[in-house]
N, C-alpha and C positions, 0 to 999 in steps of 0.2 A: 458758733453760728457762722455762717458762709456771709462773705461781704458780697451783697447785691448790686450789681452795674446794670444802668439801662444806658445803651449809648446810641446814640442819633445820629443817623449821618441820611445824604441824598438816597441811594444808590447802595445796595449791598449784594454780593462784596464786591463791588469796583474794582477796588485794589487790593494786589496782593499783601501790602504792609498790613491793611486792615483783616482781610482774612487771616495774617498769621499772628497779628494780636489777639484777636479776639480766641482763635487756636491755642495759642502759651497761658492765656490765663485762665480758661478752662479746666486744662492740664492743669492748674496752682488751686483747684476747686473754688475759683471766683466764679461764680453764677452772672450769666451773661446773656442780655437779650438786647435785641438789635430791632430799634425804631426806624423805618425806613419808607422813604416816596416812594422808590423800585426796589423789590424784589428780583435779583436777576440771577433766576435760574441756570441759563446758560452761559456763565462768566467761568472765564480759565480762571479764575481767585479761589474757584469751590476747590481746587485739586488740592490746598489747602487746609482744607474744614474736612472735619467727620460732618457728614450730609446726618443720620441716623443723630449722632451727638447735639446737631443741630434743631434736629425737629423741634418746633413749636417753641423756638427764641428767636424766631425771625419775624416780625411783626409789618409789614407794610400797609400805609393809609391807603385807603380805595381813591376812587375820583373823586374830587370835592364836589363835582355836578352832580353828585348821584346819593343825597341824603338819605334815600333809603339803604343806601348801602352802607357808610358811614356807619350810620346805628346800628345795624345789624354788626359788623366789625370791632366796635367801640363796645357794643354789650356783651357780644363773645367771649372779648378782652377781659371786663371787667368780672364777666362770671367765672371764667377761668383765676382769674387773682381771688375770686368771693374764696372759691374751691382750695384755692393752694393755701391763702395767707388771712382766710376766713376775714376779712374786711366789709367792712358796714356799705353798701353801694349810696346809701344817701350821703356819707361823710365825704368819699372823693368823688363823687356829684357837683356836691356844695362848693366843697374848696378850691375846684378846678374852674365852676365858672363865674365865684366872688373872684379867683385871678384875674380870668380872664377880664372880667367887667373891670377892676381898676385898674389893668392893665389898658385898654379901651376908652374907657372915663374920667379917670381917674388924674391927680399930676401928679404923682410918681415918679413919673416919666419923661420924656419929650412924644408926643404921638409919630411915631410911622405912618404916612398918609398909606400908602402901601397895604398896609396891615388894615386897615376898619376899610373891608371891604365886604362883598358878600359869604367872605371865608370863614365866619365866625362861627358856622358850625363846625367846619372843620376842625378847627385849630381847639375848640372846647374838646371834641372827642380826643385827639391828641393827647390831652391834656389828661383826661380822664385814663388813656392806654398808659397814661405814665402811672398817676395813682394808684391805678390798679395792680400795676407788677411791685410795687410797695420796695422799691430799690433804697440802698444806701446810698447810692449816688448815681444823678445823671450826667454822663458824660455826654460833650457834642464835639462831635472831631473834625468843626471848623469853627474860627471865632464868627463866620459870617451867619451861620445857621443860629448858634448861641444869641447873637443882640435881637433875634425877633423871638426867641421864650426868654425872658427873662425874670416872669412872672412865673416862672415854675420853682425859682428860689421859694415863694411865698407858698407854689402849690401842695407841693410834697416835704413832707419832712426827711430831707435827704441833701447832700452834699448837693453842689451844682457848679460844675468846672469845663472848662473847655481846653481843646487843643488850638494852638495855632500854626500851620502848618506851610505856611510860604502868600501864599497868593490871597491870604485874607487879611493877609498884612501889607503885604508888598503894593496890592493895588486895587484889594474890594473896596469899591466907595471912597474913593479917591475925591469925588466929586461932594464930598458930605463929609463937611472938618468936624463935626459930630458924632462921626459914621457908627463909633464905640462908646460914645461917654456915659450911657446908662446901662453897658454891659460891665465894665470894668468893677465898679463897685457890688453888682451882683454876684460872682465869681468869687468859691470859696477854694477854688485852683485853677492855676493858669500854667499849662503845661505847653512848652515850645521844645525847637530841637536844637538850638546854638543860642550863643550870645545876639552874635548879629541879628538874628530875629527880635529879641529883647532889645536892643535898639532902635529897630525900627518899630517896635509897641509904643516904646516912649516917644518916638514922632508923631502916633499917631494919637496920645494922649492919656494913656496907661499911666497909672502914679506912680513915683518912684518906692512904695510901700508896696509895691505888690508883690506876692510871694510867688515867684516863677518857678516849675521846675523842669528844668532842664535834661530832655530824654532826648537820646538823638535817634536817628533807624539805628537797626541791627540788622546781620544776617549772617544765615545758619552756613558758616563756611565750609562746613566738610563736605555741601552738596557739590562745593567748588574745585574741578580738581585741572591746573594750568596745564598747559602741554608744554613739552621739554622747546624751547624759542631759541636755545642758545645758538642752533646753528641758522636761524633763520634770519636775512639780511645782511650778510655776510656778502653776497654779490653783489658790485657795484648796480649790475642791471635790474636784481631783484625790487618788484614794487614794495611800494609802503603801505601796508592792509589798515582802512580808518573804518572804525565804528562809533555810531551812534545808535542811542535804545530810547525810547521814549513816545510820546505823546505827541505827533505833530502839530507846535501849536505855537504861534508867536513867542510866547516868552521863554523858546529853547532856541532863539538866536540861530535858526537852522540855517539861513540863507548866509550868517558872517560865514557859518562854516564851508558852504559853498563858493564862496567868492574867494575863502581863504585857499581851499582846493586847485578855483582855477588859476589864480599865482603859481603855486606848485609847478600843476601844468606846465604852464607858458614859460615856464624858466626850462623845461623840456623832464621833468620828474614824471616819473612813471606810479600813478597815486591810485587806487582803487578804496572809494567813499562808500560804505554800506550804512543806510538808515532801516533799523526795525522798530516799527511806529506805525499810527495811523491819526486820522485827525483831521481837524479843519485846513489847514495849514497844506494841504496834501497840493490842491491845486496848485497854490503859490509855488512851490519846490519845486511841482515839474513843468512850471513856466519858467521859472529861473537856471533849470538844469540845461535846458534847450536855449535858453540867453546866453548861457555864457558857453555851449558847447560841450559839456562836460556829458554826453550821453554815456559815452563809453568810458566813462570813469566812476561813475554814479550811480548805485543803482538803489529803489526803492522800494523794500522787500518786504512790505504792508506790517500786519500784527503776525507777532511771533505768540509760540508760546512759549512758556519755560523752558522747554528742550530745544527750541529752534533759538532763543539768545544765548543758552549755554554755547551750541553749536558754533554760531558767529563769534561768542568770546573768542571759543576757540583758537577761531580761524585768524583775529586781529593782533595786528603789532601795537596798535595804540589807540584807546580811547579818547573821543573826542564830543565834548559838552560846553556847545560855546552859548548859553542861556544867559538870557536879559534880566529874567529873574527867577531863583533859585530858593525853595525851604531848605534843601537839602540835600538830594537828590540821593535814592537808593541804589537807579540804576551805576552811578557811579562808584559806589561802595560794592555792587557786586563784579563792575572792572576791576576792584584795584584786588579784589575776592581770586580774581583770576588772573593774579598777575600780573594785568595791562597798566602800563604806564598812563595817565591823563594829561590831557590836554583841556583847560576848561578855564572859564572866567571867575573874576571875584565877586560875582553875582552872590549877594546874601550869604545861606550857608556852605556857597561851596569853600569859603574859604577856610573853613572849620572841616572839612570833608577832606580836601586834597591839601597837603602841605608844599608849598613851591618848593621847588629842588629836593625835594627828600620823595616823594610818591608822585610828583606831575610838575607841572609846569602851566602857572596860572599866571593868565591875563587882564588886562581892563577889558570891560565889557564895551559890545559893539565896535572893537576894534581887528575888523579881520585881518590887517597886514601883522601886526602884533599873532595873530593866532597859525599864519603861516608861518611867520617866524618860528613860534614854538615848533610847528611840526617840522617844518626843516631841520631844524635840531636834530630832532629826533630819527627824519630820514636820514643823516650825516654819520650818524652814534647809536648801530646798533648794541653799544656797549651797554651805554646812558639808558636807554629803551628797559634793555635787562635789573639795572641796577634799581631805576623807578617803581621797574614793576612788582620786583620781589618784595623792594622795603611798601609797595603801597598792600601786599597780603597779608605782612605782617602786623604792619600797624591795625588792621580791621581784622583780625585775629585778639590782638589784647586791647581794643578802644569799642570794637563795637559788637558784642557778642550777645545771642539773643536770650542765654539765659540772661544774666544781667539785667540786659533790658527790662525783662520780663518780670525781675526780683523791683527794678525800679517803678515801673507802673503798678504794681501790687503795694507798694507804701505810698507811692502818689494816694489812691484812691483808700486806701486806708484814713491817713490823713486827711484828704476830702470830707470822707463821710463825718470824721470826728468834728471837725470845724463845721458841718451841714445842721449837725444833733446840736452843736452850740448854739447856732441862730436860730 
């Protein structure tokens, strides 16, 4: 029988990690449907996905203003599961919303004021799209999304695990030393991508029993293919090509990376900065590009798509990741994919990501003279550049490879579901 995944996230597919999960385990005949606020049809992540293989495992809630819609959506759902997995509609009716009410009512719990709001239709139908797809396991692929169902342990008989992925640790609910304490014990899996993250779970009050498992990114390297760099910086006058890939947004420390640039600069280095990204973050960058004069050094080349960052790998002598706070980072595993030597901070998982002196050269965070430094280095030693770059494609050649991965989340949620059928 096929292991059943429902897995929940904001936004599908946002990202491409997530499209190419949900892609590998397909391919492994895991059954997979995708609970989701946006359906986003027009996302570069579909280039990813069979659209056709897709049909009808993409599940998005409607507006919660709009109750007649809900129901309409929620029944659909549930006649569709009547259909596939011939299920009784009064049974995950009932179950979903005795959850929901002791989840609401109930002490159980701590209450989320938050939550006992007008939403409670919503979140019952929810609940019901769960039952009805009658999964072995629900996954949710943020710890932050997981503490407000936690009552879906008790709804379905089914595993119930979360991912934690950088930013639901590092700094969701900062403000709330509780923020996790009645998600921890509901969790019959807790999947992160480094140590360092499971460190900071236990700051935030994760028990030291919990069984973690440990999956880091992957990626499919043979898409990766480096250009011959050896003769490239070999002139004293030749520039230093810096890239950045990502999501313009505070906690990718973008602005050290510029201050660290106009050092460079001002010491009279010849440096050309390329950011491909888009983001909140956008304005700030090109208020500070214009502070510090860096126009003509700088430039900010909006969202790429997969062919347009392949392109810029291309074009760069070295990667540059100077983030405040890090799960991971893929875009830096598909630098080192290509080659590029890193530049980057001890932010969380990059430390587990880039090894100093062997594949980059990693700093304290928020320190941008430290992050000149490194690139100067690396302006100095077009040798050094070569040497980093090679050994960082090898190392993500045998540490992080997508079959693997792929074999690893296939036993995660195996395990899952077994431990779900237990309780």
């Amino acid at each position: 029988m096929s292991l059943r995944v429902v897995m929940v996230v904001d936004r599908f597919p946002n990202e491409p990690f997530l499209a190419k999960q949900v892609a590998a385990l397909l391919a492994r005949s895991v059954d997979v449907d995708v609970l989701c606020q946006i359906a986003d049809d027009d996302s570069d992540a579909w280039s990813h996905l069979d659209r056709a293989a897709m049909r009808g495992r993409v599940h998005p809630w409607p507006d919660r203003g709009r109750p007649a819609a809900l129901v309409a959506a929620a029944t659909g759902t549930a006649v569709g599961g009547l259909r596939r997995r011939r299920l009784a509609l009064a049974r995950p009716l009932a179950k979903a919303i005795l959850a929901e009410r002791r989840r609401t009512v109930g002490d159980r719990h701590p209450l989320d004021r938050h939550l006992l709001d007008r939403h409670l239709l919503g979140r019952i139908l929810f609940d019901l799209r769960v039952v009805a797809l009658d999964p072995d396991v629900v996954h949710f692929q943020f710890g932050d999304l997981a503490r407000a169902r936690t009552h879906v342990a008790d709804a379905v008989d089914a595993g119930f695990s979360s991912s934690f992925r950088g930013y639901d640790l590092a700094y969701a609910g900062l403000d709330d030393a509780g923020f996790y304490d009645h998600l921890w014990p509901a969790l019959d899996g807790a999947h992160t991508l480094g140590c360092d993250l499971v460190a900071v779970a236990g700051r935030r009050g994760a028990p030291p029993d919990l069984a973690w498992t440990i999956i880091p990114p992957a990626v499919d390297v043979d898409r990766f293919t480096p250009p011959d760099r050896a003769g490239r910086g070999a002139a004293a006058d030749d520039e230093l090509r810096l890239l950045s890939v990502g999501r313009l947004h505070w906690k990718k420390g973008l602005v050290d990376g510029l201050v660290a640039v106009a050092h460079l600069r001002d010491e009279g280095r010849r440096i050309r900065y390329r950011l491909v990204g888009d983001g909140p973050a956008e304005e700030q960058l090109r208020w500070t590009i214009a502070d510090l004069g860096l126009e003509r050094s700088v430039e900010l080349l909006g969202r790429g798509d997969a062919d347009e960052v392949d392109r810029q790998l291309a074009w760069a002598d070295a990667f540059l990741h100077p983030s405040h706070s890090e799960g991971f980072a893929n875009a830096v595993l598909e630098a080192q994919a290509m080659a590029l030597p890193v530049v980057c901070t001890d932010a969380e998982g990059l430390r587990e990501n880039v090894v100093d002196g062997e594949t980059g050269i990693v700093v304290p965070r928020r320190q941008p003279v430290a992050l000149a430094d490194a690139l100067r280095r690396l302006d100095d030693e077009p040798d050094l550049r070569l040497t980093l770059g090679l050994a960082g494609r090898r190392r993500v050649v045998e540490r992080f490879d997508l079959d693997a991965q792929t074999d690893a989340f296939v036993d995660y949620f195996e395990r899952v579901a077994e431990r779900g059928g237990r309780r």
